[in-house]
KOLZA-25975 format. One record per residue (C-alpha): x negated, z, y; residue number from 0; chain. Coordinates in steps of 0.02 Angstrom, whole numbers. Example, Ala and Ser with C-alpha at 12.3 -4.5 7.8 and 13.67 -1.06 7.14 Angstrom:
<site><X>-615</X><Z>390</Z><Y>-225</Y><k>0</k><c>A</c></site>
<site><X>-684</X><Z>357</Z><Y>-53</Y><k>1</k><c>A</c></site>
END
This chain:
<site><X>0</X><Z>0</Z><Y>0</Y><k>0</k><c>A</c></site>
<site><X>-77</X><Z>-57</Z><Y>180</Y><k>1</k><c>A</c></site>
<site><X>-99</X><Z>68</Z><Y>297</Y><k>2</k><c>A</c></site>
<site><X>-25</X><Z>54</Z><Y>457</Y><k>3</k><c>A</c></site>
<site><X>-116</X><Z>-13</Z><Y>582</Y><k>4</k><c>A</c></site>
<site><X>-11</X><Z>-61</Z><Y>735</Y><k>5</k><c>A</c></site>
<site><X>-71</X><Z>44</Z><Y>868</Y><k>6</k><c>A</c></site>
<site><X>39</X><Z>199</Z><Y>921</Y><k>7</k><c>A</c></site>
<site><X>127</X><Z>174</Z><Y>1080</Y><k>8</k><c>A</c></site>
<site><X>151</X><Z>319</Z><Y>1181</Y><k>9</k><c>A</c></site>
<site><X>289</X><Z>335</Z><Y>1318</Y><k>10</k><c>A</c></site>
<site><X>271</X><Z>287</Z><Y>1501</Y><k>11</k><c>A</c></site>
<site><X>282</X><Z>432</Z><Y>1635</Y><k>12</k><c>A</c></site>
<site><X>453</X><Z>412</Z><Y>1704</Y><k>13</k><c>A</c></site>
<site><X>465</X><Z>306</Z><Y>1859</Y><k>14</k><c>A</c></site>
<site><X>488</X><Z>389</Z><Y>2031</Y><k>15</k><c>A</c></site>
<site><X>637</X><Z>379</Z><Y>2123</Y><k>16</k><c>A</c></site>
<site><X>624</X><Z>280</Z><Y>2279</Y><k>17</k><c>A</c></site>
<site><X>682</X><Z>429</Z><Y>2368</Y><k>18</k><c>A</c></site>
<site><X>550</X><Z>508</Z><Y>2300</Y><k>19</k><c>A</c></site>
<site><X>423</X><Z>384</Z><Y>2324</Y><k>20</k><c>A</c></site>
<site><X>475</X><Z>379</Z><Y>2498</Y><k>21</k><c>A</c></site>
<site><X>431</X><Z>587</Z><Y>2511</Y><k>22</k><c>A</c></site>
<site><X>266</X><Z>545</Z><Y>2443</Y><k>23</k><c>A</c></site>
<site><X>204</X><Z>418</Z><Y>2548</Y><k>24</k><c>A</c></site>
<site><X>268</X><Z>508</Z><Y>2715</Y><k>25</k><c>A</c></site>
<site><X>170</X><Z>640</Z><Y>2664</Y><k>26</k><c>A</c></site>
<site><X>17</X><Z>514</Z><Y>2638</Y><k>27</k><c>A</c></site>
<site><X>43</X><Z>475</Z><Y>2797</Y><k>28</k><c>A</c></site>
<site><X>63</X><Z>650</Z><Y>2886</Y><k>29</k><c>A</c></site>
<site><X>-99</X><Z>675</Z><Y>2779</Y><k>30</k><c>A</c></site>
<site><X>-191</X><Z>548</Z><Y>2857</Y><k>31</k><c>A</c></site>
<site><X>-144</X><Z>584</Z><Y>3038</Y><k>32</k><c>A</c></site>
<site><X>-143</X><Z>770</Z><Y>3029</Y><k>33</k><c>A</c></site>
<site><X>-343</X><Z>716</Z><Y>2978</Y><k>34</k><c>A</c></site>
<site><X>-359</X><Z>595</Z><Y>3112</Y><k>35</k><c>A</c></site>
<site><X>-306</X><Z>720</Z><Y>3240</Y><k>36</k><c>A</c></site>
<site><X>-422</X><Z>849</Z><Y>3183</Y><k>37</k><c>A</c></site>
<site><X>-570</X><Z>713</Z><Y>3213</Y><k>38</k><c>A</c></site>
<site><X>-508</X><Z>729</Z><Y>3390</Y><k>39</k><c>A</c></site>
<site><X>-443</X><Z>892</Z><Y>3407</Y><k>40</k><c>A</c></site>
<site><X>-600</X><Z>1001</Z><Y>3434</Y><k>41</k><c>A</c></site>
<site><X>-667</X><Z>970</Z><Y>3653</Y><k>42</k><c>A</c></site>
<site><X>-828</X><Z>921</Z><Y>3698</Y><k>43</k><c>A</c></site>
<site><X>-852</X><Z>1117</Z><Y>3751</Y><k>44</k><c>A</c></site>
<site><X>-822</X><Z>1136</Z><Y>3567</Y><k>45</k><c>A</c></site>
<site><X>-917</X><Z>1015</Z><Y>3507</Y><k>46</k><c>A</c></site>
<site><X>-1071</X><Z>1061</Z><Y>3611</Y><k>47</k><c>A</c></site>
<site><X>-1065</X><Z>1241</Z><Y>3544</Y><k>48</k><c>A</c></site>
<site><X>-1063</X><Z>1199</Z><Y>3380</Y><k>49</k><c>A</c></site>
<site><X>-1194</X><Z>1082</Z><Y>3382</Y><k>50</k><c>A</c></site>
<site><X>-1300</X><Z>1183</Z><Y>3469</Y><k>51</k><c>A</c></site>
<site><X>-1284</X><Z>1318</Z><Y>3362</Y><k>52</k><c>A</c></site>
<site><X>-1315</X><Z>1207</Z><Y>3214</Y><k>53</k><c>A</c></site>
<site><X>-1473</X><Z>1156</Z><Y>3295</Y><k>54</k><c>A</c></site>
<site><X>-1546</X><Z>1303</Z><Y>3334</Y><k>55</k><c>A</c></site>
<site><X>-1518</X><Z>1363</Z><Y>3163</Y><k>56</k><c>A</c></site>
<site><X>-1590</X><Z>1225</Z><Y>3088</Y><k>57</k><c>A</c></site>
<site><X>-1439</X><Z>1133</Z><Y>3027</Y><k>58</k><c>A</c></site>
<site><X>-1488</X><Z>956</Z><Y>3068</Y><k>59</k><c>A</c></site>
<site><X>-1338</X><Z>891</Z><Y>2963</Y><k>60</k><c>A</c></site>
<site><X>-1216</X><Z>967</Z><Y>3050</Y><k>61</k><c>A</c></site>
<site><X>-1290</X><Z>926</Z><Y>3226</Y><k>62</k><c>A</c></site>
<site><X>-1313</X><Z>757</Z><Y>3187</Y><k>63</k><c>A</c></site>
<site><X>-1117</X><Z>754</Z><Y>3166</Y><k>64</k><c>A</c></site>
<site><X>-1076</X><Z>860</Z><Y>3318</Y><k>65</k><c>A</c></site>
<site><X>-1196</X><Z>779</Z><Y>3427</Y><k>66</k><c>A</c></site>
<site><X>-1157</X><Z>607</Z><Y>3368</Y><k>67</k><c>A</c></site>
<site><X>-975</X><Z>631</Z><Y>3389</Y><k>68</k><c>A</c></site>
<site><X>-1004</X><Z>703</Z><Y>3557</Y><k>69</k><c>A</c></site>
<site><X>-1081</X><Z>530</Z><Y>3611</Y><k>70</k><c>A</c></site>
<site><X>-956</X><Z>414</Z><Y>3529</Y><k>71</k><c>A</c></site>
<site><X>-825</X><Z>498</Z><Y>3628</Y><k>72</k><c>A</c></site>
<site><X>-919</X><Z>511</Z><Y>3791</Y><k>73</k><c>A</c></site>
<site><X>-1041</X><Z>358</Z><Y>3763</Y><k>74</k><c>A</c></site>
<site><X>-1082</X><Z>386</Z><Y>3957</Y><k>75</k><c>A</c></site>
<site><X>-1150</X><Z>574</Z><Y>3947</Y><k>76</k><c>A</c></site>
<site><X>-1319</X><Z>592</Z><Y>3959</Y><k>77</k><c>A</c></site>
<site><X>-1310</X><Z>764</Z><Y>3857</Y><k>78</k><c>A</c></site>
<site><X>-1261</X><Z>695</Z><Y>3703</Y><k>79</k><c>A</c></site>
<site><X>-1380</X><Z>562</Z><Y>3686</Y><k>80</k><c>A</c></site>
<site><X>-1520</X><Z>716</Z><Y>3749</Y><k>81</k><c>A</c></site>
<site><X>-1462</X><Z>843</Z><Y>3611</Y><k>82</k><c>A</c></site>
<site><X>-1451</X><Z>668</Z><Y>3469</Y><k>83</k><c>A</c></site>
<site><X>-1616</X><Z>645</Z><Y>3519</Y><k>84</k><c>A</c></site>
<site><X>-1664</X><Z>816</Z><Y>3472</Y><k>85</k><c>A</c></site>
<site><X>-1576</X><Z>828</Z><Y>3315</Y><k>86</k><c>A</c></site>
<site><X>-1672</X><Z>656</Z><Y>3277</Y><k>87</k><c>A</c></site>
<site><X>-1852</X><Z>736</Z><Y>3321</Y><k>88</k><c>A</c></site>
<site><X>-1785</X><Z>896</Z><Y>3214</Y><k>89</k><c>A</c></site>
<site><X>-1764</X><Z>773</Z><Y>3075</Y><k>90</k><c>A</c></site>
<site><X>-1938</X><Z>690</Z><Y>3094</Y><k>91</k><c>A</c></site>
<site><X>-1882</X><Z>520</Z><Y>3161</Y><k>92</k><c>A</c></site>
<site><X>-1933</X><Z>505</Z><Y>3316</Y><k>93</k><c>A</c></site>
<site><X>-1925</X><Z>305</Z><Y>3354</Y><k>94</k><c>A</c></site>
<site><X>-1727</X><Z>369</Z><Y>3334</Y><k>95</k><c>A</c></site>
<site><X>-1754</X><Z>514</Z><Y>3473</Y><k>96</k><c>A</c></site>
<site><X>-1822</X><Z>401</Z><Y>3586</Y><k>97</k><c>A</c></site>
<site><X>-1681</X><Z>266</Z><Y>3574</Y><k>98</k><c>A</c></site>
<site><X>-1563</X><Z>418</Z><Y>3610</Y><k>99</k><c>A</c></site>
<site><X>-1675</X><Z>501</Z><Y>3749</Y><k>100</k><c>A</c></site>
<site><X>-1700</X><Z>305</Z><Y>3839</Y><k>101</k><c>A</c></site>
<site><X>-1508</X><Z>291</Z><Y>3861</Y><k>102</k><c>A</c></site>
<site><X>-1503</X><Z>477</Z><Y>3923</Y><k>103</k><c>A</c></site>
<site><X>-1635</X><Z>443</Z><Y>4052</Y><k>104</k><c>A</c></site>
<site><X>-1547</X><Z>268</Z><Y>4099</Y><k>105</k><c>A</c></site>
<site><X>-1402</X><Z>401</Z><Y>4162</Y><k>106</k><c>A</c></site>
<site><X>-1512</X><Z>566</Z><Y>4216</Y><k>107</k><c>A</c></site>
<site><X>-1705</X><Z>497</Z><Y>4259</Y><k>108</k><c>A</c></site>
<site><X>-1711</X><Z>668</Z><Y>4370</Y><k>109</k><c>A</c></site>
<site><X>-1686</X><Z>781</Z><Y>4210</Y><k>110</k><c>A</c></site>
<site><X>-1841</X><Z>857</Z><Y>4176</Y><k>111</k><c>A</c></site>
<site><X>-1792</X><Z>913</Z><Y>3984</Y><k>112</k><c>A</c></site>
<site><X>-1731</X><Z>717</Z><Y>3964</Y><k>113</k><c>A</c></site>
<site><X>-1908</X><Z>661</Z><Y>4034</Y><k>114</k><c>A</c></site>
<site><X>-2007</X><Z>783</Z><Y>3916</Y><k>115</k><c>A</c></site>
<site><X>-1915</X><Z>755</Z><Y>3780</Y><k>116</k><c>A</c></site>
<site><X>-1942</X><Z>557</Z><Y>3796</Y><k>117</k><c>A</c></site>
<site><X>-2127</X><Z>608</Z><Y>3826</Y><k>118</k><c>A</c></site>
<site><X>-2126</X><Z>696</Z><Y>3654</Y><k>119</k><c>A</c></site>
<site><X>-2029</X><Z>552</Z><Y>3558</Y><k>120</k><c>A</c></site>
<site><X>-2168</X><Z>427</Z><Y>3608</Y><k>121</k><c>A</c></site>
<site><X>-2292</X><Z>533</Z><Y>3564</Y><k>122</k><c>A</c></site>
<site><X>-2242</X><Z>569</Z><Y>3410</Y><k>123</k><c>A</c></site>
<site><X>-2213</X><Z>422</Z><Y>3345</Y><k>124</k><c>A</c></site>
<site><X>-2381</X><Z>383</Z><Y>3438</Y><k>125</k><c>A</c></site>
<site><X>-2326</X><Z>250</Z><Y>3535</Y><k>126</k><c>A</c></site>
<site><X>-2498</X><Z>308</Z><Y>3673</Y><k>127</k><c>A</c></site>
<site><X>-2469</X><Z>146</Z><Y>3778</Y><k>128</k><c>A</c></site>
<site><X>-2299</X><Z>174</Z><Y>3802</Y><k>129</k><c>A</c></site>
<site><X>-2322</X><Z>338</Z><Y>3842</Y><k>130</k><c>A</c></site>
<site><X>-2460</X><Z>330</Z><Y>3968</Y><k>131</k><c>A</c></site>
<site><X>-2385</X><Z>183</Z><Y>4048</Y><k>132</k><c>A</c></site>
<site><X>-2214</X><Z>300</Z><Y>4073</Y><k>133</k><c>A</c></site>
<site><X>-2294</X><Z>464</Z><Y>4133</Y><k>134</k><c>A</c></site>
<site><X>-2404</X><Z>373</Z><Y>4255</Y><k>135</k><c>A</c></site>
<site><X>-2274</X><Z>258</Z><Y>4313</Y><k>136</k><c>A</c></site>
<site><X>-2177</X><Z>429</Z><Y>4362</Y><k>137</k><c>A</c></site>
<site><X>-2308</X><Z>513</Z><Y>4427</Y><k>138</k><c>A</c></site>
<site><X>-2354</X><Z>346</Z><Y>4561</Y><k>139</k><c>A</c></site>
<site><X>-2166</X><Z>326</Z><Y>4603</Y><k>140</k><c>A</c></site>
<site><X>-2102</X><Z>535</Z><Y>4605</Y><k>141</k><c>A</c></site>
<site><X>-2301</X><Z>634</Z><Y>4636</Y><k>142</k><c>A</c></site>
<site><X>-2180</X><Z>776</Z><Y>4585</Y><k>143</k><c>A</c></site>
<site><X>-2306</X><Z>925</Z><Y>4469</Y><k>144</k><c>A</c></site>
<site><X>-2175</X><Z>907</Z><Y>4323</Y><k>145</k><c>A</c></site>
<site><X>-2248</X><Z>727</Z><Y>4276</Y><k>146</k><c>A</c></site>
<site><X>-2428</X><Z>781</Z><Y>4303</Y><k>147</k><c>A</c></site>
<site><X>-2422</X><Z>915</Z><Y>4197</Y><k>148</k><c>A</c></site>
<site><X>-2345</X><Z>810</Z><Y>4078</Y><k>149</k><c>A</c></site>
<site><X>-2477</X><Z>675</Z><Y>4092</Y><k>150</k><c>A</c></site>
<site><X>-2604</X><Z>813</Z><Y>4079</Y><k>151</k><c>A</c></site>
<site><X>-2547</X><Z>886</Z><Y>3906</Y><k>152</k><c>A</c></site>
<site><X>-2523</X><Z>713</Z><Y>3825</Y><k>153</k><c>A</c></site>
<site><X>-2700</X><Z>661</Z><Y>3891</Y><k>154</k><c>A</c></site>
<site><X>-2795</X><Z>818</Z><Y>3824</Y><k>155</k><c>A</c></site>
<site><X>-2663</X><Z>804</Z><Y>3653</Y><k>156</k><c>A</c></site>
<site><X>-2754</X><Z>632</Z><Y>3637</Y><k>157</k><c>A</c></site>
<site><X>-2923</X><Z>686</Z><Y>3696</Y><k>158</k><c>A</c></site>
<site><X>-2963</X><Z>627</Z><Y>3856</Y><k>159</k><c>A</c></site>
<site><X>-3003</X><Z>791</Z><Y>3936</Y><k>160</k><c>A</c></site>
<site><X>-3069</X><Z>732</Z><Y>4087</Y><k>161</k><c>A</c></site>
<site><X>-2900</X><Z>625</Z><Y>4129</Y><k>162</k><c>A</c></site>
<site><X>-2823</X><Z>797</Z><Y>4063</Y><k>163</k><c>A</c></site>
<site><X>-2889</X><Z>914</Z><Y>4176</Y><k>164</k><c>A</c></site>
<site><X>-2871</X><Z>794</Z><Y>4335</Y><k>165</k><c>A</c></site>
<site><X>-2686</X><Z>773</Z><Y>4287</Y><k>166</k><c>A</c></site>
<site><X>-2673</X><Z>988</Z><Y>4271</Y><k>167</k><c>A</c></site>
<site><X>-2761</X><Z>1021</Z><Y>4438</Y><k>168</k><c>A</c></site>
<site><X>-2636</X><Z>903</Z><Y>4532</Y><k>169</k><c>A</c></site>
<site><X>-2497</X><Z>993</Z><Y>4461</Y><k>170</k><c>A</c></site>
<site><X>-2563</X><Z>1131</Z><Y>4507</Y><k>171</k><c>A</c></site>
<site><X>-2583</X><Z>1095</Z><Y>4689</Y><k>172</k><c>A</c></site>
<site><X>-2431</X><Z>1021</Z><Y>4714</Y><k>173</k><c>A</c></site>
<site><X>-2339</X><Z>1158</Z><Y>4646</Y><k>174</k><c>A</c></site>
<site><X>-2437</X><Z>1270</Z><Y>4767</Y><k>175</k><c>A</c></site>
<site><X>-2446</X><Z>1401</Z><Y>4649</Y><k>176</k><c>A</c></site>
<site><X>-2262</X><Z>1436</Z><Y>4645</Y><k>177</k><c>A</c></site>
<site><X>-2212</X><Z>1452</Z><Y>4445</Y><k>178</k><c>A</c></site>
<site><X>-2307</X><Z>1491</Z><Y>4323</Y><k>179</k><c>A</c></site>
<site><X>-2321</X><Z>1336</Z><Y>4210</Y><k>180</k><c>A</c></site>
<site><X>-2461</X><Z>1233</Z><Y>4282</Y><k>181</k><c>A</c></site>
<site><X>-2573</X><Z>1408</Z><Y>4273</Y><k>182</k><c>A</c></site>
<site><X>-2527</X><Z>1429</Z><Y>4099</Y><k>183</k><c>A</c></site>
<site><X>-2544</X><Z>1215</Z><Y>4046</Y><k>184</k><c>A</c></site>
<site><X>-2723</X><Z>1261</Z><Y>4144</Y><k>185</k><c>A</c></site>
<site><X>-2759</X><Z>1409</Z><Y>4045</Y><k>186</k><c>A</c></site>
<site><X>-2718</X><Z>1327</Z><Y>3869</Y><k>187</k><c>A</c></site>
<site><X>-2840</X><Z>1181</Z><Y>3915</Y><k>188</k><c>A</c></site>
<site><X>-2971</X><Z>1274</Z><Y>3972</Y><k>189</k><c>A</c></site>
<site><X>-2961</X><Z>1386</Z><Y>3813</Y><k>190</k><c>A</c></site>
<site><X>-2955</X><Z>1225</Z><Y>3707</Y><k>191</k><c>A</c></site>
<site><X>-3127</X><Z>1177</Z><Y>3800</Y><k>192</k><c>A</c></site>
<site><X>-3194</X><Z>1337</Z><Y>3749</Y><k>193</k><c>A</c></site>
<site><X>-3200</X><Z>1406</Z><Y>3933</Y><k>194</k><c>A</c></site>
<site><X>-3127</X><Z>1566</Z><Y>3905</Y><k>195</k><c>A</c></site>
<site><X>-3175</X><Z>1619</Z><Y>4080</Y><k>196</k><c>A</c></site>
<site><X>-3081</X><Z>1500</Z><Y>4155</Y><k>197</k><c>A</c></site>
<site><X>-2948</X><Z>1518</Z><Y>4050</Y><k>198</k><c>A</c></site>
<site><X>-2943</X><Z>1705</Z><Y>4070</Y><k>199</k><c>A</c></site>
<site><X>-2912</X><Z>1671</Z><Y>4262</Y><k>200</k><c>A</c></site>
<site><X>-2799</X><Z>1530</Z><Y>4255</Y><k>201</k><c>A</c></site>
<site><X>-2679</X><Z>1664</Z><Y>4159</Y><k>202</k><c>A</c></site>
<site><X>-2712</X><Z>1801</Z><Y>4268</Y><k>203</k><c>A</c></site>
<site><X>-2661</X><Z>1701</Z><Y>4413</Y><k>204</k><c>A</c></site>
<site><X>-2495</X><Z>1647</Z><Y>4309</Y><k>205</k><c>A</c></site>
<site><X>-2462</X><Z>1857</Z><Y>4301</Y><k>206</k><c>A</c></site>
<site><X>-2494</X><Z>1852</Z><Y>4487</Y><k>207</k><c>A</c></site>
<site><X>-2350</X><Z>1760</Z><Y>4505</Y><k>208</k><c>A</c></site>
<site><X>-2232</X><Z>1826</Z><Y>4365</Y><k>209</k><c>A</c></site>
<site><X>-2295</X><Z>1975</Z><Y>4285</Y><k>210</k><c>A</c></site>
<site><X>-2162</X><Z>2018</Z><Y>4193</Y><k>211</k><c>A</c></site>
<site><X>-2137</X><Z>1848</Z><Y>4089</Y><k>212</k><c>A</c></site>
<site><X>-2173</X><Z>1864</Z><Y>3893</Y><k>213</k><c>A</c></site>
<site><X>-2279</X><Z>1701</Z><Y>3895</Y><k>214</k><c>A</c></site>
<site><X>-2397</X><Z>1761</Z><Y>4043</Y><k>215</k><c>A</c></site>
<site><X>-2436</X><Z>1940</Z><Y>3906</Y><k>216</k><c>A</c></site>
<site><X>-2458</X><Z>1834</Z><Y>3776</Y><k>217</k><c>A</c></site>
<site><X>-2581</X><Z>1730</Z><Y>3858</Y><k>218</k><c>A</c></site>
<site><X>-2666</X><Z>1874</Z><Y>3931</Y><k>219</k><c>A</c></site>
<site><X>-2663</X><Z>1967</Z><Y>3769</Y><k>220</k><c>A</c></site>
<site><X>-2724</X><Z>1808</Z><Y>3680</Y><k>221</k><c>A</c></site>
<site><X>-2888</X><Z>1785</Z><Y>3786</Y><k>222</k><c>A</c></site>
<site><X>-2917</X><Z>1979</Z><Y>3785</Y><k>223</k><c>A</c></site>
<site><X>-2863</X><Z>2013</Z><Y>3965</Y><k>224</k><c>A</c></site>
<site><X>-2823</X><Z>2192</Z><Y>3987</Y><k>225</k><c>A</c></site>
<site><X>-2661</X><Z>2222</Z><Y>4093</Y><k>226</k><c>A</c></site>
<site><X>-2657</X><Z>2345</Z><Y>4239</Y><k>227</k><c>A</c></site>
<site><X>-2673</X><Z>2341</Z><Y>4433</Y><k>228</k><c>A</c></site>
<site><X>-2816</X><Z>2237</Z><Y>4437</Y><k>229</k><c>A</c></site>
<site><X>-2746</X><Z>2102</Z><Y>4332</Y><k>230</k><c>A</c></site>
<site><X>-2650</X><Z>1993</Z><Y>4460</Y><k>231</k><c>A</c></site>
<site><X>-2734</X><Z>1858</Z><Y>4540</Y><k>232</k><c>A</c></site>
<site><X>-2666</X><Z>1757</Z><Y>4671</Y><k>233</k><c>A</c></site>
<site><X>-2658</X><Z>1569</Z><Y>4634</Y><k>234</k><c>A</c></site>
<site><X>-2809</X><Z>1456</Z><Y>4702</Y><k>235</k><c>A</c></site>
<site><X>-2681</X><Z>1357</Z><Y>4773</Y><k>236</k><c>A</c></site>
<site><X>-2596</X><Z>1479</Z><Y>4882</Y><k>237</k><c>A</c></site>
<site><X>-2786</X><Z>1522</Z><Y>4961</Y><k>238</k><c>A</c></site>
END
């Protein structure tokens, strides 16, 4: 006797009413705007909080998504396209950070953090021509101490020390020994020289000025400079 070998045929799920289809796919739809609306729900106050908390903690992913949300919804802000830029150098690519930080500057070329951050892209994706041929364009056209000191730590970060400590001393005199970043820039390149002397006074002039900020005691505690009354010294540029 043959077995039987038809195949078994099992029975088909019942078919849905079309009221009941008509449930489901209103609720597909519901689905898909209630999502839709949440794309757009959160405000760019929001959205900048988030992603700045993400970055700061070191969640590149989720910056990346806040920040590049941020600029597809206001293409024209030059904060999104800064803080995408960011994200991009926190994730190591910084040909990306510089795309971002070029279409920032197109809208803000006065922001110093845009500027410096551009500065950093290019150099770390060590694109040197472009880079010197930026900084010194900025510092011929603005002469403002922001670009030189920029100019100065990309020169001695390449090793022209000479171009570096020009660049440092003009940003220095401009600033006429107001703030205490161009004593400090001075300080880390003399230390870098080995001129600890130098280096030593270029900090004590930056506690001269703000004695009180942590990076002006940890400069002076990193080149051994005791702190007390005789520790200020007033800037060579305000003499």
């Amino acid at each position: 006797m043959r077995a039987n070998t038809a195949p078994h045929h099992f029975p088909l799920a019942h078919p849905l009413s079309a009221p009941a289809r008509g449930i489901l796919i209103a609720v597909a739809l519901f689905c898909a705007g209630l999502t839709s609306c949440n794309s757009q729900s959160r405000t760019l106050p929001a959205i900048r909080t988030s992603g700045e908390y993400a970055l700061e903690h070191d969640d590149t992913e989720r910056a990346f998504a806040d920040f590049r949300e941020y600029t597809q919804r206001a293409p024209g802000a030059s904060y999104g396209h800064l803080m995408l830029g960011k994200t991009y150098l926190a994730k190591q690519m910084p040909a990306h950070a510089r795309e971002q930080f070029e279409l920032a500057y197109t809208n803000d070329p006065n922001n110093p953090d845009v500027v410096e951050s551009l500065a950093q892209a290019m150099y770390e994706d060590t694109e040197y021509d472009d880079l010197f041929r930026f900084l010194r364009q900025r510092t011929t056209e603005r002469n403002a101490s922001h670009d030189y000191l920029l100019l100065g730590r990309y020169s001695r970060l390449t090793g022209d020390s000479d171009a570096a400590l020009d660049a440092l001393l003009t940003a220095a005199r401009l600033d006429q020994g107001r703030s205490i970043r161009p004593q400090l820039e001075l300080a880390d390149f003399y230390e870098s020289i080995g001129k600890s002397g130098e280096a030593a006074r270029r900090a004590r002039m930056a506690y001269f000025i703000q004695p009180e900020d942590p990076r002006v005691k940890a400069a002076l505690t990193r080149l051994r400079v005791p702190i007390g009354a005789s520790t200020a010294l007033v800037p060579a540029e305000r003499q």
